[in-house]
Structures are given as structure tokens and as C-alpha cells.
C-alpha positions in Angstrom: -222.4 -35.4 97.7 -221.2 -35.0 93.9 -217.4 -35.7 93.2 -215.9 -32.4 91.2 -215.4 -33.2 87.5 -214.0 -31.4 84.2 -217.4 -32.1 82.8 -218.5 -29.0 81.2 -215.3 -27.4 81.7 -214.4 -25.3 78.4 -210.8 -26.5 77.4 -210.5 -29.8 79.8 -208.5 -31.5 77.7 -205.9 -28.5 77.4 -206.2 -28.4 81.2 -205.0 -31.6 81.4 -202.4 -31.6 79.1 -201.1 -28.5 81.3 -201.4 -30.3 84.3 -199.4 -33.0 83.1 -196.7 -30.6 81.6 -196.8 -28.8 84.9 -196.2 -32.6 86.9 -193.0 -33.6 84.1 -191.4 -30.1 84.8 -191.9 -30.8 88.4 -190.3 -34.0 88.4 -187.3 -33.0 86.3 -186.5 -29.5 88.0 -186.7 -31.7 91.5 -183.9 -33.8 90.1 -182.0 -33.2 87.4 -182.7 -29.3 87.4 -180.9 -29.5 91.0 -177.8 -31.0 90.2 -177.4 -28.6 86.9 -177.9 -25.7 89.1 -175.9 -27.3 91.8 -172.5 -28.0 89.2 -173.3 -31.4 89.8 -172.8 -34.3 87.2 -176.7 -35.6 87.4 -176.7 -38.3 89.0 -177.7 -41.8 87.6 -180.7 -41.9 90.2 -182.3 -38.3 88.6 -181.8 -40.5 85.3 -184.1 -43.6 86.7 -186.6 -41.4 88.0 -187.5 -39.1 85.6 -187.0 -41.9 83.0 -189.4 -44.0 84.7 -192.0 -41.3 85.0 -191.7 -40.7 81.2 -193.1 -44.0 80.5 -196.2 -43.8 82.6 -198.9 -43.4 80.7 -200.0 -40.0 81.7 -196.8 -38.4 81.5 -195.4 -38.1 78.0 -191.7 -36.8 77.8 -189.1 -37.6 75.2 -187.3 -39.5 77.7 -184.7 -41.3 74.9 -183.3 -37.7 74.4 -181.8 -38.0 78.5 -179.6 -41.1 77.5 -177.5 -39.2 74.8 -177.2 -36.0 77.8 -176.3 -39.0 80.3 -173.6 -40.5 78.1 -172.1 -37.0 77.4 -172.2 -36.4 81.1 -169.5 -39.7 81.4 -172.2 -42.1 82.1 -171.6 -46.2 80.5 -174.3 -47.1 77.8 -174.0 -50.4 79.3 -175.6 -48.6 82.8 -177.6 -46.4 81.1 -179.4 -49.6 78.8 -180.1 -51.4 82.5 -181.7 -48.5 84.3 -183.5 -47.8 80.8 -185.1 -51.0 80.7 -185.7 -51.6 84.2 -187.6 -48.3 84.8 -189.8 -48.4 82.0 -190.7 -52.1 82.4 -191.4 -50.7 85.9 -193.4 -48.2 84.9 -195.1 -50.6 81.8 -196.1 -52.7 84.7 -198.2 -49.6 85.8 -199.7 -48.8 82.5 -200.4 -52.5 82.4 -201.6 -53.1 85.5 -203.9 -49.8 85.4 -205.6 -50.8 82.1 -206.3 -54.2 83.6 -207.8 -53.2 86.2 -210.8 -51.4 84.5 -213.5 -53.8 84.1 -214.5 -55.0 80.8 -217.9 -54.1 81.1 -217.3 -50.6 81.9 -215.2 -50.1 79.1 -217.5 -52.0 76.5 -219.5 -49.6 78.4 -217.6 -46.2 76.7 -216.6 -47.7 73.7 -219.5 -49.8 73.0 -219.4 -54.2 72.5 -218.4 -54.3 68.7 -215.8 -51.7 68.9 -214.5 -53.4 71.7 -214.6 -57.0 70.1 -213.1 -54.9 66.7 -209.7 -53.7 69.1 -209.2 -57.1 70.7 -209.4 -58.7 67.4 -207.3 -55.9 65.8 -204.7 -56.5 69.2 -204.4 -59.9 69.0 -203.5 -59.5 65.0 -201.2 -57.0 65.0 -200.6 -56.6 68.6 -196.8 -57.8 68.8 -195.4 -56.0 66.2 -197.3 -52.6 67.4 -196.0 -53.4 70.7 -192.5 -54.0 69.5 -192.4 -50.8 67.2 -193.9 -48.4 69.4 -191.0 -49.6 71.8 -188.6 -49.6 69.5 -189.9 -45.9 67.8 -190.0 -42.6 70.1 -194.4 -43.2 69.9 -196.3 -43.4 73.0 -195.7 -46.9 74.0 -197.0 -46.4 77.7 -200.6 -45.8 75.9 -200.4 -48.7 73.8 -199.5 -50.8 76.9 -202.6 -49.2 78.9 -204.9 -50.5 75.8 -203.1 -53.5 76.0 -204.0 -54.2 79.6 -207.8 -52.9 78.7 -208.3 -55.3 76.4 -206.8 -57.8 78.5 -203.7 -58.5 76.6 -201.6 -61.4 77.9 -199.4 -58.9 80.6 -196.2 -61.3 80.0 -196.0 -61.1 76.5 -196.7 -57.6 76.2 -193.5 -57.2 79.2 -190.9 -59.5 77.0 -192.4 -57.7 73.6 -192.2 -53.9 74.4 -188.6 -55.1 76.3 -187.2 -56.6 73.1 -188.2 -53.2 71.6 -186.2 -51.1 74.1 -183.6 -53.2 73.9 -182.7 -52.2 70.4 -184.2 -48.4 71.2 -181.4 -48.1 73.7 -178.9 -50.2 71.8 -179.2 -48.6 69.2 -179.1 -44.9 70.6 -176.0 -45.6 72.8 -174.2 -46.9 70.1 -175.1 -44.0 67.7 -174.2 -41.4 70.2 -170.6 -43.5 70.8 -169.7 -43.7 66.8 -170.4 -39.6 67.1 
């Protein structure tokens, strides 16, 4: 028995991106569209959750735009920052961990031996500052952390870099929003 692919599939990449779309507007409509409709403040939890799915890999959302919203709502920076950084080191942990646990061969495999010697190289040069900006940027760090744990990365130093980035992310957008 074959397993069901998008091979062939006109538009699989547009499928995907819909079905990804389709899974963040699920996720946010579950909880923070609730308590909106509800006349609820949203709810610090709705704030972990959908933050922490924004920094999985296959989900991209603008998830810095909820802290500004949260604050507004009456929310601390201070509590914001903490759930901030512990959900997407959670969810970096993911990336990471999913990357890893492709085998080498199989992606020296797709991307072929050289180009695969070229990235680690290129990763191992520049890999701590990419890390840091792409954390400390609105870019897609989740992806960057997913390479990193393909190309094997060290896992810790990738965690402490990309936190030291949203450190100052968050920081840096609390503290803008307060002097507003």
C-alpha cells in the first residue's frame, strides 16, 4: 500500500501554505477569538498558546504584534516577557528537536554532500549572530532553528542564543509600547 502524497499535486505548495493559515486561524479563534466575542479581557493562557504555536516552525504568525494588544488589554510587560520566552523556547525546542531528528544521510540525501558540508560551514561561521538577529528581528526564527537542529547545531547554544535575542525582542517592544 502507497502512502497519499502532494506529489504531482498542481499548487502543493499553495495548499500548504492554506492549510497552515487555516490551522493559525483555528488556534486563535479557539482562544483569543472566544474571549473577544465573549467581552472577556483575553486571558494570559490564549496569550501562551497561540504565542507558542507562532514559533513552531510550520506555523508562521506575527506573534510580537499580540504583546502590544496584551499590554493594552492591562497585561504587565514584565508577565508578558516571561510567557514570551518560555513559550517560544518551548516551541524552539520543537523546531530543534524535529530538525535533529532527521538523519544526516537523508538530508545529504536532498540536498546533496557539498551543499550540506557548505551550510554547516556557513552555520558554524555565522551561525550565532543569524540566530541572535532572526530572534531579535520579526524573521522566521523557528526555521532557522529547524536548519540549526539539521545540521546538528549544538541545541544549547542555539537555546541561550535565539533567548538572548528575544530577550531584547520583547524588551524592547514592551518598553516601546509603555513610552507610547
Amino acid at each position: 500500500m502507497t502512502r497519499p502524497t502532494l506529489k504531482g499535486v498542481p499548487g502543493k505548495r499553495i495548499l500548504l501554505a492554506l492549510a497552515m493559515l487555516l490551522i493559525a486561524l483555528t488556534l486563535i479563534s479557539i482562544t483569543l477569538g472566544r474571549e473577544i466575542y465573549s467581552g472577556k479581557q483575553p486571558g494570559l493562557a490564549s496569550f501562551g498558546i497561540i504565542h507558542f504555536a507562532g514559533y513552531l516552525f510550520f506555523l508562521l504568525m506575527p506573534v510580537e504584534a499580540l504583546v502590544p494588544y496584551y499590554q493594552g488589554e492591562g497585561h504587565a510587560g514584565p508577565i508578558l516577557i516571561a510567557i514570551a520566552l518560555v513559550s517560544a523556547t518551548l516551541a524552539q525546542l520543537i523546531d530543534y528537536g524535529i530538525g535533529h531528528a532527521v538523519s544526516q544521510e537523508a538530508v545529504q540525501r536532498v540536498v546533496g554532500t557539498k551543499r550540506y558540508a557548505r551550510a554547516q560551514r556557513a552555520l558554524e561561521k555565522h551561525g550565532r549572530w543569524a540566530i541572535f538577529l532572526f530572534n531579535l528581528l520579526p524573521l522566521s526564527s523557528p526555521n532557522l532553528i529547524l536548519v540549526a537542529g539539521l545540521l546538528r547545531f549544538g541545541m544549547w547554544r542555539t537555546i541561550v542564543i535565539s533567548m538572548m535575542g528575544l530577550i531584547v525582542k520583547y524588551i524592547g517592544i514592551v518598553y516601546v509600547y509603555s513610552f507610547f
